[in-house]
C-alpha positions in Angstrom: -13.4 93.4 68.8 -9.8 94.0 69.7 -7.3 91.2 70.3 -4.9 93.4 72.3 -4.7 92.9 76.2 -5.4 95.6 78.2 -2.5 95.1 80.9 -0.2 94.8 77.9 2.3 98.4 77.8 2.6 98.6 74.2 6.0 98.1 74.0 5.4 94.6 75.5 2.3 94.1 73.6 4.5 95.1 70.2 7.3 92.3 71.4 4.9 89.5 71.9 3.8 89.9 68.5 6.6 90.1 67.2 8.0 86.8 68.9 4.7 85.2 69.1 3.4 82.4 66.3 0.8 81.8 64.3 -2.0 79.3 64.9 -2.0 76.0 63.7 -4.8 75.1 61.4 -6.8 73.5 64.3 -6.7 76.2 66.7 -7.7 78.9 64.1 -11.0 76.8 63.3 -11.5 77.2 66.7 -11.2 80.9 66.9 -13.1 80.7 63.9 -15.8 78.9 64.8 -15.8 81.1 68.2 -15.9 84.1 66.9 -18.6 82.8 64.3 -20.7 81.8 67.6 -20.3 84.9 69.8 -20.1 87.8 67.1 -20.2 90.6 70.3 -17.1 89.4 71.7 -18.4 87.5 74.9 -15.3 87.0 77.4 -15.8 83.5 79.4 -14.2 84.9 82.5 -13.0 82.3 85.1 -13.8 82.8 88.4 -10.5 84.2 90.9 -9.2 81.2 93.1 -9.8 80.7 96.5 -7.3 80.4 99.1 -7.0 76.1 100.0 -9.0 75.5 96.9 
């Protein structure tokens, strides 16, 4: 499973890792714990908006 964003151009990808942080202990149980519970990777996808909702 990657962790890289598709859209990303690499050198944008390469400065948000470089800029970005570390999770706190909390959030990496929960990317833990995620990851632990979906092993292929599922993607919850949230539906597009609609217009006037």
């Amino acid at each position: 499973m990657t962790t890289r964003t598709e859209s990303l151009s690499d050198e944008l990808h390469a400065y948000v890792v470089a800029h970005g942080s570390t999770p706190d202990p909390i959030v990496a149980d929960l990317i833990a714990e995620t990851a632990a519970t979906c092993p292929s990777g599922s993607v919850c996808r949230s539906p597009p908006s609609r217009p006037g909702s």
